[in-house]
N, C-alpha and C positions, 0 to 999 in steps of 0.2 A: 541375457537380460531377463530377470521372472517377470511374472504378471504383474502390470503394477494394482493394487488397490487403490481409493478415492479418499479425499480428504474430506467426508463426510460424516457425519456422527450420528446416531441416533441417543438421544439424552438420558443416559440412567445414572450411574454410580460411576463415578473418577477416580479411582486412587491415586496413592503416590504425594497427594496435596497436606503441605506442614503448614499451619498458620504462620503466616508472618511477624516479622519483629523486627523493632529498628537496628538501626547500624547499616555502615555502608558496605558496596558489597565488593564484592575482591571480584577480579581479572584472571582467568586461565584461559590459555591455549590448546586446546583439542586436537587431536587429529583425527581424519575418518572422516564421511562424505557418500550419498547415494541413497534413492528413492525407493518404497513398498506400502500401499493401502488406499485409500480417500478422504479426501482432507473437506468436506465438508456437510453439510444438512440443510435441507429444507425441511424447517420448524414455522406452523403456522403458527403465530401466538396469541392467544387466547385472553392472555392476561392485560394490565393495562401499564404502561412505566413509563416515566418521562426522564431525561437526564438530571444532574445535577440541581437545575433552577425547579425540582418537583411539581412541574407541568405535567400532568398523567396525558398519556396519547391513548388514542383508541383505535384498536386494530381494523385494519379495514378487511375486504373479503374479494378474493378469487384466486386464481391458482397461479403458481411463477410462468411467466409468457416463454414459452416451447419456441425458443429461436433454431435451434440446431447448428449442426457445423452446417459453414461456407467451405468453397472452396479456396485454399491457396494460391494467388499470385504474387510470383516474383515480382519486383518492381526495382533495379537498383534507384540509389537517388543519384538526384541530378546537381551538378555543380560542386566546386570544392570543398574538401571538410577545412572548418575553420572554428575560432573559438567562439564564445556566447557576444557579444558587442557588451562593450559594458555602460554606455550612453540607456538612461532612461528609455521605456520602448512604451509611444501612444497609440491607440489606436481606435474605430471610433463602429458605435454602435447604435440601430436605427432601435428606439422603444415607441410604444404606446401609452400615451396617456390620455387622459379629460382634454386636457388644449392642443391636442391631435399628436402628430409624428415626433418625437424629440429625437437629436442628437445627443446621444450619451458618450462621453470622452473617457476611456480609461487609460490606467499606465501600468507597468511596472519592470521590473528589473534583473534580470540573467545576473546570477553568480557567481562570479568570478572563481569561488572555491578556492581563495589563495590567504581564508583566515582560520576561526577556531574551527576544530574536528569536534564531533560527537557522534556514537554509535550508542545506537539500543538494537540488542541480539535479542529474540525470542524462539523460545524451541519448543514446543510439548507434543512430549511422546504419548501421553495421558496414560502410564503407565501402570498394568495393573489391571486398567479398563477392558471392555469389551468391544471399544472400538479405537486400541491400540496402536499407533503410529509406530514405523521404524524410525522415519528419516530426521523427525523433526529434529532432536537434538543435534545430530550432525548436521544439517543444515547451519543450524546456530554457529558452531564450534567451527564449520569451515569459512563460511563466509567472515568471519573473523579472520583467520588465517589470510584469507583473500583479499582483505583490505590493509592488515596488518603488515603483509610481507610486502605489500607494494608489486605486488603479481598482476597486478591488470593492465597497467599504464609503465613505458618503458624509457629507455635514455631521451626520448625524446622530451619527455613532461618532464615542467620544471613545476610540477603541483606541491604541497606541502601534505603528509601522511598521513594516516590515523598511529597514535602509536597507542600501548597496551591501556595507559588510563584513562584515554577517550573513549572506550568501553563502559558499557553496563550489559550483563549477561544475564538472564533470567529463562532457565531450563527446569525441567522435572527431575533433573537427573537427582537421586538421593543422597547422592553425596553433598549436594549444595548447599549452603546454611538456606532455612527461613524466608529472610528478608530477599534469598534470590529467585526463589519460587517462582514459577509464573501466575498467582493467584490473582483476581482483578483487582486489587488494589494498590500489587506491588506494580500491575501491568500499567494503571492508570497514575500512580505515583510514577515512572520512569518517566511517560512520555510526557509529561509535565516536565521532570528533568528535564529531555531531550531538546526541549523547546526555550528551556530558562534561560533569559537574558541574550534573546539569540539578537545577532547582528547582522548587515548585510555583509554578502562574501564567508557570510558561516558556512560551512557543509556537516548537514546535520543528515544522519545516515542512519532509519528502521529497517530490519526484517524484521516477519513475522513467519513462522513454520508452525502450519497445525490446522485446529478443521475451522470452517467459516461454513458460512449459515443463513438462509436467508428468514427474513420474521416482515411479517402487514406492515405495510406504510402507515403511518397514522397522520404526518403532517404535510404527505402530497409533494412532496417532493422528489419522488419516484415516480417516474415514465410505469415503469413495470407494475409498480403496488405494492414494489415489497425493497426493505431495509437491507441493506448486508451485515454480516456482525460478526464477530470471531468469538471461540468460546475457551476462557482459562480454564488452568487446572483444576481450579475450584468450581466450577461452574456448579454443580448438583450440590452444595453446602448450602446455597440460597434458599429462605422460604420458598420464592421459585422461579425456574430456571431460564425466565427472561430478566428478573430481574439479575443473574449471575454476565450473561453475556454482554459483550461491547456492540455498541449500535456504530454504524459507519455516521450518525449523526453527529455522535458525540467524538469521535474520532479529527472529525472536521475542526468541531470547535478547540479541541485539546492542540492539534498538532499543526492548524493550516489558520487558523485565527489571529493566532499571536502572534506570526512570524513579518517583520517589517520587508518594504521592498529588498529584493538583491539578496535573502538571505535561502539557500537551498535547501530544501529535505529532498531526499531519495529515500522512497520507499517501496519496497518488494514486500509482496505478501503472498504467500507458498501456499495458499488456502482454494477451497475451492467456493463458489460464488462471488468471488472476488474483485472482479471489474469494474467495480466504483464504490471500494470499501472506503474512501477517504471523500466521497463524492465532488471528482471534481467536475468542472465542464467541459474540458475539450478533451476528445478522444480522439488517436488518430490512428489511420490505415497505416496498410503497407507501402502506399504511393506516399505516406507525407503530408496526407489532406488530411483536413478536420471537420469534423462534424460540431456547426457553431452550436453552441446552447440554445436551450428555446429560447425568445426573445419573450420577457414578461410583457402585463399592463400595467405601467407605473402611475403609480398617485400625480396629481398635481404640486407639483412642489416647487418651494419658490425658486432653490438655485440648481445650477448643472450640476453641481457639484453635490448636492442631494440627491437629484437624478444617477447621480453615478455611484454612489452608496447602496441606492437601495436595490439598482441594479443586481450591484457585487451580492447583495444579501439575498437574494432572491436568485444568482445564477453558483453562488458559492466560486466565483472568481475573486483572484486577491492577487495587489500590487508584488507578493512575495515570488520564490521560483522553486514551487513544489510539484516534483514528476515521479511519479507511481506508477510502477512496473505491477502488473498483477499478473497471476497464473492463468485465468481461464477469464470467459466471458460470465457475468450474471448466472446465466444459467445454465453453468458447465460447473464438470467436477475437474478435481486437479489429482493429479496421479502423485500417489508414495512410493514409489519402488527402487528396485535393485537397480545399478548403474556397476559393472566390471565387481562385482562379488558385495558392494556398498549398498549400504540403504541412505534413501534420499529423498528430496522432494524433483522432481522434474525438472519443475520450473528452476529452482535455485542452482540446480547440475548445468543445466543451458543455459544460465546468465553468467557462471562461472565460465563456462567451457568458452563459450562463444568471446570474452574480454579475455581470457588468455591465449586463443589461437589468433586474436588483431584486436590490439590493446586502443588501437586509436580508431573509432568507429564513429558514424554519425548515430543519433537517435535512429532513424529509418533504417540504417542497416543493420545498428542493432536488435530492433525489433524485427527485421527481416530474418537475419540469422538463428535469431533464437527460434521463432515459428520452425525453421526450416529442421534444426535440429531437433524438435520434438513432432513433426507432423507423421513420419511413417511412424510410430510406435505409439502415438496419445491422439486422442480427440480435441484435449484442450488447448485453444487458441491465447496465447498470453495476449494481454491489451497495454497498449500506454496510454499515460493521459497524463494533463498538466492542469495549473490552475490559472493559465492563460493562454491565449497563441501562442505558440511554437515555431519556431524554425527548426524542422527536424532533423536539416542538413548540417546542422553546428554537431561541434566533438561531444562526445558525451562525455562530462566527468563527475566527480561525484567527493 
C-alpha cells in the first residue's frame, strides 16, 4: 500500500476544465478503483458571497478547532438487524421561548427504498493541477459499478436496483463531453436533478470524490466558525475563488430541503473536512448514540406547529430520510491512495469493501467496520449522520 496523500488543495490554476454546454449526458461503465494524495483545504475567506437568494455573508475570524484523533472503540450493536419501520416516526423536543419551556413535536419517515433510483457520481482528479488527485475518477467509475452490479446486497434482498440511466456521471476525465465536466454549475445543475420530483420510498444516491475545504462561518451556524465546501474543476475560472466553491449551506438547501417525508438520499463524500458537509444534526458514535442538536430559543409563536418549523430551520432537521457517510471529521484530512496497485479515495475503498464482505449490516456496524478498516493505516475517522433520529440498528440500504 503507498503513502497515501490528503484530499486537500491549496487554490491556484485547475486544468483539465471544458466550459459547459447543454445536452444530456451519456452513462459509461469504468473499471478500476483505489486511493493516493489529500482531498481537502483549509481556505480562510476573505471575501464576502452569499448563495443563490444574493445575501452577501461576512466572514467571521479564528482558526478551525484542533480536535485531533480519539481513540477507537469497538462496540457491536445490540439487538436484531431489521428493516427501517415504515409507520410515520414522532418524536418530541424540549425548546425555549418568551412564554418559557415549549414542547416541540416532530416527525418523519424511514424509506423503504422500494421506488425510483437516482445516482449522481462525481469524481475530480483536477487534472493537470498542482494539487492532482489519483483516485477521484475511479472512485466515481467504481462505485457505479458497485450499485450498478447489485454487488452489496444478496439473494436475500428483495430491493429494486439502480440500473445504467439512473446515472448522471460528471468526472474530469477528458474524454468526457462538456456538459459532463464537473464545473460548478454542471455540479449544482445535477444535484437539482438528483432531487427533481423526488417521492417518498425514492432512493436518491451522491458521491462526491475530490478536495473539500473549509472557509469563516458567516451566518453562525457552525459550533466550529467555519463552513465546509467542496471545490469543482473550475473553481480558479471565478473572479474569486470563494465565489467558485460549494458551501455545505447551500448544499442543504439544494439537496435536504426539497426532499418530502420517507424519501432517502445517501450521500458519501471522499473529501477531506467533510463531517457536516450537508449539515445535518444528528451525528452518531460507534455505540449508536447520538449527539442531540443544540436546542435553540424559539420566538413566541402562535402554534406548535410553528414551533416545530422554525425549530427544523434553525436545527436543519427535516421530515425526509437523509444519511451522509463522510470521510473524516471537520478537522481531518482524507487520504487518496494506492489500495492492491489502484488509486482511490479511502473512504470509498472501505465502504465498498466493507458491503461486499456482509451485504446486510446495521448503520452501527457499518460505520464500525468501515472505521476498523481504515484505522491502522489513516488518521481519518469517517462520521455518519442523519437529518433526524436514527435507529442505527435497522439494515442499511440504499
Amino acid at each position: 500500500m503507498a503513502l497515501p496523500r490528503t484530499r486537500s488543495l491549496d487554490l491556484t490554476v485547475i486544468g483539465g476544465f471544458h466550459p459547459p454546454q447543454s445536452g444530456p449526458p451519456h452513462y459509461e461503465s469504468i473499471p478500476g478503483h483505489m486511493p493516493s494524495q489529500n482531498r481537502g483545504i483549509e481556505q480562510h475567506r476573505s471575501d464576502t458571497w452569499g448563495p443563490n437568494n444574493g445575501v452577501p455573508w461576512v466572514p467571521s475570524i479564528g482558526p478551525p478547532p484542533n480536535m485531533g484523533p480519539q481513540p477507537f472503540e469497538y462496540q457491536p450493536p445490540s439487538g436484531p438487524l431489521h428493516m427501517p419501520p415504515s409507520q410515520t416516526q414522532y418524536f418530541d423536543l424540549q425548546a425555549e421561548s418568551p412564554s418559557g419551556e415549549e414542547e416541540v413535536q416532530l416527525n418523519f419517515k424511514y424509506s423503504q427504498c422500494t421506488a425510483r433510483k437516482k445516482a449522481l457520481l462525481i469524481g475530480i482528479n483536477y487534472t493537470g493541477s498542482r494539487w492532482e488527485l489519483d483516485g477521484a475518477q475511479n472512485d466515481a467509475r467504481n462505485i457505479k459499478k458497485f450499485l450498478e452490479r447489485k454487488s452489496y446486497l444478496d439473494s436475500r434482498s428483495s430491493f429494486i436496483w439502480y440500473k445504467p440511466d439512473d446515472f448522471v456521471m460528471l468526472t474530469d476525465d477528458p474524454s468526457r463531453r462538456p456538459d459532463e465536466q464537473p464545473t460548478r454549475a454542471n455540479i449544482i445543475k445535477a444535484m437539482n436533478w438528483l432531487v427533481y420530483h423526488a417521492e417518498p420510498d425514492d432512493s436518491l444516491f451522491l458521491h462526491f470524490s475530490g478536495h473539500g475545504g473549509l472557509t469563516p462561518d458567516i451566518d453562525g451556524d457552525e459550533p466550529g466558525g467555519f463552513d465546509q465546501v467542496i471545490f469543482p474543476v473550475d473553481i480558479d475560472l471565478f473572479p474569486t475563488r470563494v465565489e467558485g466553491q460549494i458551501v455545505d449551506d447551500e448544499m442543504h438547501d439544494i439537496l435536504v430541503k426539497p426532499l418530502p417525508a420517507g424519501c432517502r438520499l445517501t450521500a458519501i463524500f471522499d473529501c477531506c473536512h467533510s463531517g457536516s458537509l450537508l449539515d445535518l444534526p444528528y451525528v452518531y458514535s460507534t455505540e449508536g448514540k447520538v449527539k442531540e442538536p443544540k436546542v435553540p430559543k424559539l420566538p413566541h409563536l402562535a402554534s406548535r406547529q410553528q414551533l416545530a418549523q422554525e425549530f427544523s430551520r434553525q436545527t436543519k432537521s427535516s421530515p425526509a430520510d437523509v444519511i451522509m457517510w463522510s470521510s473524516c471529521k471537520d478537522s481531518q484530512s482524507a487520504a487518496d491512495t494506492q489500495i492492491q496497485g489502484e488509486a482511490t479515495g479511502a473512504m470509498s475503498w472501505a465502504f465498498m469493501k466493507a458491503l461486499r464482505e456482509n451485504p446486510m449490516q446495521s448503520y452501527q456496524e457499518l460505520l464500525i467496520n468501515i472505521r476498523k478498516m481504515l484505522k491502522s493505516q489513516y488518521s481519518q475517522r469517517p462520521q455518519l449522520s442523519s437529518s433526524h433520529p436514527m435507529d442505527t440498528s435497522i439494515l442499511f440500504i440504499a
